[in-house]
C-alpha positions in Angstrom: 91.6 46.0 89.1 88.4 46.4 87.0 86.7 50.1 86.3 83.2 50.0 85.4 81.2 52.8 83.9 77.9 54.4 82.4 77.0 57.1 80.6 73.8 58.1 79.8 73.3 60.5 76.8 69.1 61.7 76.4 68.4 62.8 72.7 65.8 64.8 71.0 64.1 61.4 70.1 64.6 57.5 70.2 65.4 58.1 65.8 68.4 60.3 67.1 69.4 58.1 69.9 69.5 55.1 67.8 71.2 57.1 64.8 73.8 57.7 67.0 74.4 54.3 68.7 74.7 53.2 65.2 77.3 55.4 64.5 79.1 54.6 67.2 78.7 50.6 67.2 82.1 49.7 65.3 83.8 50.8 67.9 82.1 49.1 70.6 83.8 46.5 70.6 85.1 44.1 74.2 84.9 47.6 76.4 81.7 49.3 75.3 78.3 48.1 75.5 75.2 50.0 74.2 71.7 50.1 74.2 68.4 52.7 73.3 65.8 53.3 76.2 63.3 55.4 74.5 65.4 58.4 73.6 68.5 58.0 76.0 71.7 55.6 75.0 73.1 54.1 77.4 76.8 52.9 77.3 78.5 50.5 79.8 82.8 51.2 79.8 84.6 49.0 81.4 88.1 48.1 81.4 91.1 46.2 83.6 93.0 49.5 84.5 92.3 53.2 84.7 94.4 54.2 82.3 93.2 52.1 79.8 89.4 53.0 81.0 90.2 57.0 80.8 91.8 56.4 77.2 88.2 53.9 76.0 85.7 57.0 77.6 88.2 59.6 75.8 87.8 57.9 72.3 84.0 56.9 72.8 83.1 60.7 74.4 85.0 61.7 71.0 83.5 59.4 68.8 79.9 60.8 70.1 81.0 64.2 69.7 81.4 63.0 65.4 78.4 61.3 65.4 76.1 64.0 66.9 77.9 66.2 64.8 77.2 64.2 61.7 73.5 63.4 63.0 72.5 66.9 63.6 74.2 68.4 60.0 72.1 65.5 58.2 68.9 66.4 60.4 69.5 70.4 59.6 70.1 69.4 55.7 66.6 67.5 55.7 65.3 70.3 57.1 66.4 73.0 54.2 65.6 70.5 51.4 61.6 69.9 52.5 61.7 74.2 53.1 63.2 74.2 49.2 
C-alpha cells in the first residue's frame, strides 16, 4: 500500500513561510517534500503503510508547531528591540 498526502500551511508572508520550511528541512528527509508558493508551504507525506504515514504527519505537524513557535518568539523579539 502507499498513502500520499498534503498539507498546506498559509503564513503571514513568503519571509515566514520560508523561515519555517527551513526549520523544518532536516527532517524532510525520503517522506516529506516541501516547497514555498508565495506565503503558503506546501508539504507532500507519503509513506508505504498508515501507520508509518500517521507517525511521519505526527512528527512533521509537531515539528511545525516548534518552528512557528520559534519563528513567531524571534519575530515578536524584533519587534520590542526596534520599539527600545
Amino acid at each position: 500500500m502507499h498513502v500520499k498526502s498534503k498539507i498546506m500551511l498559509t503564513y503571514e508572508n513568503e519571509k515566514t513561510a520560508k523561515n519555517i520550511q527551513q526549520a523544518l528541512k532536516i527532517d524532510d528527509g525520503i517522506f516529506v517534500k516541501s516547497i514555498i508558493q508565495n506565503n503558503e508551504l506546501h508539504a507532500v507525506i507519503e509513506n508505504r503503510s498508515i501507520s508509518s504515514f500517521l507517525q511521519t504527519i505526527d512528527d512533521y505537524l509537531s515539528c511545525v508547531s516548534v518552528a512557528e513557535n520559534i519563528v513567531n518568539s524571534n519575530s515578536k523579539n524584533i519587534g520590542d528591540e526596534k520599539k527600545s
